[in-house]
C-alpha positions in Angstrom: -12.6 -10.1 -0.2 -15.1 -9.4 -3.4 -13.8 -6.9 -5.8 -15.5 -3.6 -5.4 -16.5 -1.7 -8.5 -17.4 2.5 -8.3 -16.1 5.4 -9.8 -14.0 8.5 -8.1 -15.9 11.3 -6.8 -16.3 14.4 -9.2 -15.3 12.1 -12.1 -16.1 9.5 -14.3 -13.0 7.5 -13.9 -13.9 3.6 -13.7 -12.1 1.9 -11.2 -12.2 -1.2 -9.2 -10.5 -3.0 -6.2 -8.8 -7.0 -6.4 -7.2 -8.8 -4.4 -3.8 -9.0 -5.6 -2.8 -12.6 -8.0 1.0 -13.8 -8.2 1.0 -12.1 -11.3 1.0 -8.9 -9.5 3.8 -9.4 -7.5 6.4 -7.9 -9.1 4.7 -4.5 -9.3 4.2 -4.6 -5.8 7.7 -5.4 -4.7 9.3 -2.9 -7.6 6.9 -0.4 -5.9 7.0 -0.8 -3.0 11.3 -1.3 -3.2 11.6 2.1 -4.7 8.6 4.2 -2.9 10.4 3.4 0.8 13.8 3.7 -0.8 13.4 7.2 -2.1 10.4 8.3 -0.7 11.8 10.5 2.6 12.7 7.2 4.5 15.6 6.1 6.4 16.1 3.8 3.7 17.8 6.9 1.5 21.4 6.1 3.6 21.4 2.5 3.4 23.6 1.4 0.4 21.5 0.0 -2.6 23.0 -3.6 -2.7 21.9 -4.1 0.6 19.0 -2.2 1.1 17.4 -3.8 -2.5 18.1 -7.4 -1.5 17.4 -7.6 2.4 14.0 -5.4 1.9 13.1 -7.5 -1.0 13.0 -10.3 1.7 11.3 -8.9 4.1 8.9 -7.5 1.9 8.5 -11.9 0.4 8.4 -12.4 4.6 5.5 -10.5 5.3 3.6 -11.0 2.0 4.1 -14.5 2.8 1.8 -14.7 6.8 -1.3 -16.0 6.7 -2.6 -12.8 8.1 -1.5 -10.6 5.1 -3.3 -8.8 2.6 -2.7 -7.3 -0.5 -5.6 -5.4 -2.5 -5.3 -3.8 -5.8 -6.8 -0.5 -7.3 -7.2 -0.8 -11.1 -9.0 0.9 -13.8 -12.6 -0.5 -13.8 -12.5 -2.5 -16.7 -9.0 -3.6 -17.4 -8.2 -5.1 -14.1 -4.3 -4.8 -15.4 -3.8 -1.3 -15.3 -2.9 -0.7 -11.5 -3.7 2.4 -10.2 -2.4 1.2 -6.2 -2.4 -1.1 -4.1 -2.3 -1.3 -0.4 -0.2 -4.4 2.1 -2.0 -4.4 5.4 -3.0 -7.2 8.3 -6.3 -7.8 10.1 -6.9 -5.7 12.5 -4.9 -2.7 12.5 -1.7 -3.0 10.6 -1.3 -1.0 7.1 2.5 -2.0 6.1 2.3 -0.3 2.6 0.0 1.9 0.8 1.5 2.6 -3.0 -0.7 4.9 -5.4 1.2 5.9 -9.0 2.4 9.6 -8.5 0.0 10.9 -11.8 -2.9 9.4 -9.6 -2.5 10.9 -6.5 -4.5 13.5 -5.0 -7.7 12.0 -6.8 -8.8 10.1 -2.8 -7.3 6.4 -4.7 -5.5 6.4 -1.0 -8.2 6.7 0.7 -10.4 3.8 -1.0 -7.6 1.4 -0.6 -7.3 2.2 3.5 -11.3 1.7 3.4 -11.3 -1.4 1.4 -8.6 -2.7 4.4 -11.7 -3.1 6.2 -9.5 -1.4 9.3 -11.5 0.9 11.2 -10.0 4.4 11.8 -10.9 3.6 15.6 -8.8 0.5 16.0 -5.5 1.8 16.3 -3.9 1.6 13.2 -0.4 0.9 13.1 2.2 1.6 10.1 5.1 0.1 9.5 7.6 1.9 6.6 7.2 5.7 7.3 8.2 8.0 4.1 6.9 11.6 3.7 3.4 11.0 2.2 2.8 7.8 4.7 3.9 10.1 7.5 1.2 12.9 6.1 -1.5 10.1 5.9 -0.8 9.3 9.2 -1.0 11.8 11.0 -4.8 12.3 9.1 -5.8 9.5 10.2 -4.0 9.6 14.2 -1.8 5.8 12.4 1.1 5.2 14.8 4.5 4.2 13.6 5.1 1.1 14.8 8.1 -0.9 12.6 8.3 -3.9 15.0 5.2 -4.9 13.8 7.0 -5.9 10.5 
């Protein structure tokens, strides 16, 4: 996937979607870790020391299919400063959408479901449901499905 360059609507912020580097993946699983663990998830009741290291592998299990996909939203020119970033699978499977809290509400969501290249009309499937994923799914008609992890 090519990196896609554009601003945000109604502002002049730069930004630009990557495909995710090794170098990115320990913001994704510190993110990602956190977001589900405190974010309105059943993950809130499960005891840290064994909620941090069996997600951490399955988070390394699914990063790790052929089939997975991580893209990056970054400032436009400093592809280092991470606004998001979005774990999903061909066709219809977002796992993990992640966009920093002073960023959200400016659509940075949004353009990392539509980089996904998943088509609102193919089903799409979620699997790690917190209070905003829950809100963007319901926008979108995404169905819960964690056995797809």
């Amino acid at each position: 996937m090519a990196d896609q360059e554009a601003t945000i609507p109604n502002s002049d912020i730069p930004i630009a979607i990557r495909p995710a580097t090794p170098d990115d993946a320990s913001l994704v699983f510190a993110t990602w870790l956190n977001a589900f663990k405190y974010g309105g998830s059943w993950a809130e009741n499960v005891p840290d020391a064994i909620y941090f290291s069996h997600h951490h592998a399955l988070i390394e299990a699914i990063l790790l299919r052929p089939t997975a996909r991580c893209l990056l939203l970054c400032k436009g020119d400093e592809p280092g400063f991470v606004y998001g970033w979005v774990v999903f699978e061909i066709p219809n499977v977002v796992h993990f959408c992640y966009v920093k809290k002073s960023f959200r509400g400016l659509g940075f969501g949004k353009r990392l479901i539509e980089a996904t290249g998943i088509q609102p009309t193919s089903a799409i499937q979620f699997t790690h449901p917190t209070r905003k994923g829950l809100s963007w799914a319901k926008k979108l008609g995404a169905v819960l499905n964690p056995y797809r992890i």
